[in-house]
N, C-alpha and C positions, 0 to 999 in steps of 0.2 A: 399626190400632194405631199411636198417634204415639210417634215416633222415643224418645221421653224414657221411655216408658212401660219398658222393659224393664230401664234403671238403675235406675229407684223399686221394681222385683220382683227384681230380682238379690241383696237382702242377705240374704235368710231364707233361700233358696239356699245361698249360699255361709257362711252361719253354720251350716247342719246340714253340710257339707260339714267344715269346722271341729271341728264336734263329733264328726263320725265319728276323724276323722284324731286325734286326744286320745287316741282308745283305740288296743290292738292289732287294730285291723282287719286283714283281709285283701283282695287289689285287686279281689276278685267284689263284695265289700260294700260298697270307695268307688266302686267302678262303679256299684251299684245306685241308690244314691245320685244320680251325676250324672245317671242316667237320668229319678231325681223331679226335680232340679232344671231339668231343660230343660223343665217346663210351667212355668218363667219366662216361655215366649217365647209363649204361650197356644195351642200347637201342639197336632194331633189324638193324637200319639204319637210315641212317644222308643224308642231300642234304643241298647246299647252293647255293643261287641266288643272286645276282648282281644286283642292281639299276643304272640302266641312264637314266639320264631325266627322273626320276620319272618311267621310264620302271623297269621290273623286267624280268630279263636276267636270262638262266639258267649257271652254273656252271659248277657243279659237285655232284654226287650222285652215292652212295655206289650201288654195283651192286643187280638188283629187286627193284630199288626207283626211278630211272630215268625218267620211264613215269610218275607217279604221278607231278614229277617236272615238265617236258617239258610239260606235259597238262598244270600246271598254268603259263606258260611260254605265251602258245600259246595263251590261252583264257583271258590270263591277268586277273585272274579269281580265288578263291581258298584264304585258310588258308593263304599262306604267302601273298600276294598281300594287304590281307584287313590290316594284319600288316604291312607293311609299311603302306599305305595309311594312318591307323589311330593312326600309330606312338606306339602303344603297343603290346604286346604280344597275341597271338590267342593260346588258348588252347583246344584242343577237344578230352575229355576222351571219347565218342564216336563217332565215325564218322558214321556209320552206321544208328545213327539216326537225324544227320544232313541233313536238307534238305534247308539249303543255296547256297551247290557248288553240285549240283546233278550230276554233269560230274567227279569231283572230288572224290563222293562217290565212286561212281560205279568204276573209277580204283583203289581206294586205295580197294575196298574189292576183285577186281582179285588179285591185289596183298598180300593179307592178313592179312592188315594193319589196326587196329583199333583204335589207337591214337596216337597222334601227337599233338607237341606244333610248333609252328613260331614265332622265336624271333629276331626281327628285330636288325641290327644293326645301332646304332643311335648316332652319334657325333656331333657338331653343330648344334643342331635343324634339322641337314639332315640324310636322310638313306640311308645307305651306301650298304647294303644288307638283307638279311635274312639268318637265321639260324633252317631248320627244321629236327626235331626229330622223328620219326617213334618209333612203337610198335608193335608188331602182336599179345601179350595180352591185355586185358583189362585192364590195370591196372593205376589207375590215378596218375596223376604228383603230387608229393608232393611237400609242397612247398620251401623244402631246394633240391631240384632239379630244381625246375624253377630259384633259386636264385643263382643258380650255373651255369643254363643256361644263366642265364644274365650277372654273371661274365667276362663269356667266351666272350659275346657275346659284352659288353660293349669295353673290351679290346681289341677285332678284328677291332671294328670301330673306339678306337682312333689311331691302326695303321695304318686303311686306310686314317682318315686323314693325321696323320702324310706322308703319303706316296703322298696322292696328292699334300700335300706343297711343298715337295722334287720334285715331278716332275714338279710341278709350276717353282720352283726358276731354275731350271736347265733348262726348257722351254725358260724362263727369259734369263738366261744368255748366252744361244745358240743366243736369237736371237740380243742380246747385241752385240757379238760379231758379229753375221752378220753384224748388221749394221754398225759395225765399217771398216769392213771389204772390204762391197760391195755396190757398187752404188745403191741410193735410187730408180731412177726411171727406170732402166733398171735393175736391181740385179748383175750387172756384176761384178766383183772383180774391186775395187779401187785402188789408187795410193798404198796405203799399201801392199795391198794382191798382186796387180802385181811387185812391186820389191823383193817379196818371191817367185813367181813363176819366175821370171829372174835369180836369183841367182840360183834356183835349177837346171833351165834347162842350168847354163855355166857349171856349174858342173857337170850335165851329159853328154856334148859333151866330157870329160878326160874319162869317163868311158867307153862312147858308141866309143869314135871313130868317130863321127860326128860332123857335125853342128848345131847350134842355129839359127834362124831365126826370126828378129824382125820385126815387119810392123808398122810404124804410119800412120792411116789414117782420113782424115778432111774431114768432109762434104762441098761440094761447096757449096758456098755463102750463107750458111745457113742461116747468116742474115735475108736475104730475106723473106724466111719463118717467123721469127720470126714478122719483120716488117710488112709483108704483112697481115700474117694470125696468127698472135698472138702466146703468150709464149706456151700456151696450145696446138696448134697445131707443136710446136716446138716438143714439148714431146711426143708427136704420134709418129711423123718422126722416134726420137732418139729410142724409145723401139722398133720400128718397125724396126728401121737399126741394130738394136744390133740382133733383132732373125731372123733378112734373114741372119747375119754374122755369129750369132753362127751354123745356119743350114750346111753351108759349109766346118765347121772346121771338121779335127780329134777331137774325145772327147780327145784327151792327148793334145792338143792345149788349149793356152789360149786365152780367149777374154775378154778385158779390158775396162775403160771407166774412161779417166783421167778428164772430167769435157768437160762443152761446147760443143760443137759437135766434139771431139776428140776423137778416140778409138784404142788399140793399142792391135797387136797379139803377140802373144810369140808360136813358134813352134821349138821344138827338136829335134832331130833323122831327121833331113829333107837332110842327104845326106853324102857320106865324100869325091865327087870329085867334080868340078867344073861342069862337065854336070849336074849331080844326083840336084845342086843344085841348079841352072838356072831354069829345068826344074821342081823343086819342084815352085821356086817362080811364077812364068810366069804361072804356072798351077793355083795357089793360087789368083795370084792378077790376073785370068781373072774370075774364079769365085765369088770372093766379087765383082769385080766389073759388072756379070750379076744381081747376086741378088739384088744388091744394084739399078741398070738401071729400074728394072721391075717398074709401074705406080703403085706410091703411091695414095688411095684416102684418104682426106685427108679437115675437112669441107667439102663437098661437090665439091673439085675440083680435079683434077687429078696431082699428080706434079713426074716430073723425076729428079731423084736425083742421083748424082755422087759422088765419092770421089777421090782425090787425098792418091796414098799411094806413100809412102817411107820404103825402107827396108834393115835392113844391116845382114848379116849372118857374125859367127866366129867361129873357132872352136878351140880358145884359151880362155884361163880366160880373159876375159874384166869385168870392172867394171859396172852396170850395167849402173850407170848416162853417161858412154859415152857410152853405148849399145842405150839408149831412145836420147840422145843426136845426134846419127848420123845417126839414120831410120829417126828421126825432123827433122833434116835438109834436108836430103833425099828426104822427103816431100815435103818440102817449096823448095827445085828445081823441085819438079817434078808439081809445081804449075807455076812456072818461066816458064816453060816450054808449057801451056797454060794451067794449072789444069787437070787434069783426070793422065797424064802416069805415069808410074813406074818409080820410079829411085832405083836402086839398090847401095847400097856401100857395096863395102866388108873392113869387120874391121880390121882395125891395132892394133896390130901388124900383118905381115899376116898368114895368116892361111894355110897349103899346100895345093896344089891341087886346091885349090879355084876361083884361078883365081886373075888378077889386074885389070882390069877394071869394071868402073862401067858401070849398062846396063841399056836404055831406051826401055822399051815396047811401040810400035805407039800405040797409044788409042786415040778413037775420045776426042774432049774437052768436059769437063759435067759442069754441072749447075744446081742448082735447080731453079724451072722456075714455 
């Protein structure tokens, strides 16, 4: 092959390399990639490997190269390994008479392979992968082949940079918006996220033909905790009460956490007559309030803890500030009432079938103690 020949084959290469990198690829895919583009250099077969954490991962490899890779894979061992490691290019116009990687001879001569280059791929002072090159002739690398293998090789690495900044800043911004989103010490969806999930679920009782069901529920005297056994034991309690609550729900249910020891359900499709819908709530608020009863340990002491909930069902558009406005209040009766029972309201305007009174469930009184 003359020297010239491997500029005149390098563009269509490095234009499908181009076209990869356009889209959202991931770095298996621009690897695969550079693995077609090294039959630029009219080589019997091409493999590329992956660096994490300073590992070197296998790829992908043209078929009859695989094992040669997955052996430096396994023994972390071989031609491409020492390039990375010492940041340059490993050339070996004979393998055969290498006695560096003696595991590595012995497969590359099953395989029939007697040179090879590994040309690391390197962008910030970091390596990003390798890039290795097979021969089943003897015939050495010249060196407007290696210079073209570094071409390729330079160019793949600053797309994998560029590719982990992109999946940085979007890592970034996902969890940006989490936080805006969701409560810090339990992850539950906040004041935000829970009046887009209220709105979506009134809008789906017109479609479904059902009810909406909202619960506010307040931890007893949580104070006490706070006071007795400090803020940080406060925050055990709350993460602990939010996944004995989420453990109860349907996953199409919402669980919320408006601040304080406040947390609030949002549930849809929960009924379209007045029995269906009784007996969804009664069903609902006996089990938060088992989960919630079970012995907290907590510092080193045991504490039982209750909540008072309130709940209003509709199966008309309400707005959502009178939807949280009247399962609150709800609440705050079912506290009047001696803290722990249900109080139920059904929402006005009213709803058919639903029923006009409000209902108290007998519940022992709770307290955290």
């Amino acid at each position: 092959m003359g020297e010239s020949s491997p500029d005149r084959e390098i563009a269509a290469p490095l234009a499908r390399l181009a076209r990869t990198a356009s889209g959202e690829f991931t770095s298996e895919e621009m690897l695969r990639e550079l693995c077609f583009a090294g039959h630029a250099l009219g080589i019997a077969g091409a493999g590329v490997m992956q660096v994490d954490a300073e590992r070197v991962g296998f790829v992908h490899a043209d078929a009859g190269f695989a094992e040669v890779e997955r052996l430096q894979e396994q023994l972390q061992r071989g031609p491409c390994i020492d390039s990375v490691s010492q940041r340059t290019p490993v050339v070996v116009n004979h393998i055969g008479a290498e006695d560096r990687w003696p595991e590595f001879a012995d497969a590359s001569a099953r395989a029939g392979i007697q040179t090879m280059v590994a040309m690391p791929l390197l962008a910030r002072d970091c390596g990003w992968g390798v890039l290795d090159l097979y021969r089943r002739t003897a015939t050495p690398w010249t060196a407007a082949e290696l210079a073209t293998t570094q071409v390729l090789a330079d160019v793949t690495a600053s797309y994998l940079a560029l590719a982990a900044d992109r999946d940085l800043a979007q890592l970034t911004l996902r969890e940006l918006e989490h936080r805006a989103t969701h409560d810090h010490l339990t992850g539950l969806p906040n004041r935000t996220l829970l009046i887009d999930r209220v709105e979506q679920a009134v809008v789906a009782t017109e479609r479904l033909g059902t009810a909406v069901a909202v619960f506010v529920l307040d931890v007893d005297r949580f104070k006490n905790v706070n006071d007795t056994l400090g803020h940080a034991a406060g925050d055990e309690v709350l993460a602990e009460l939010a996944h004995r609550l989420k453990s109860v729900l349907r996953e199409m249910d919402t669980l919320a956490r408006l601040g304080g020891d406040e947390f609030v359900v949002v549930c849809e499709d929960v009924g379209g007559t007045r029995e269906q819908v009784t007996a969804f709530v009664r069903s609902l608020d006996r089990r938060m309030r088992e989960t919630t009863r079970r012995p907290l340990r907590v510092h080193g002491r045991d504490l039982i803890v209750t909540v008072s909930i309130g709940a209003t069902v509709t199966s008309a558009r309400r707005s959502v500030q009178d939807l949280l406005r009247e399962a609150d209040q709800a609440m705050y009766d079912a506290k009047a009432h001696g803290r722990g029972p249900l109080v139920r309201r059904r929402s006005r305007p009213p709803a058919p079938d639903l029923g006009s009174q409000s209902v108290t469930a007998d519940t022992p009184e709770g307290a955290a103690r």
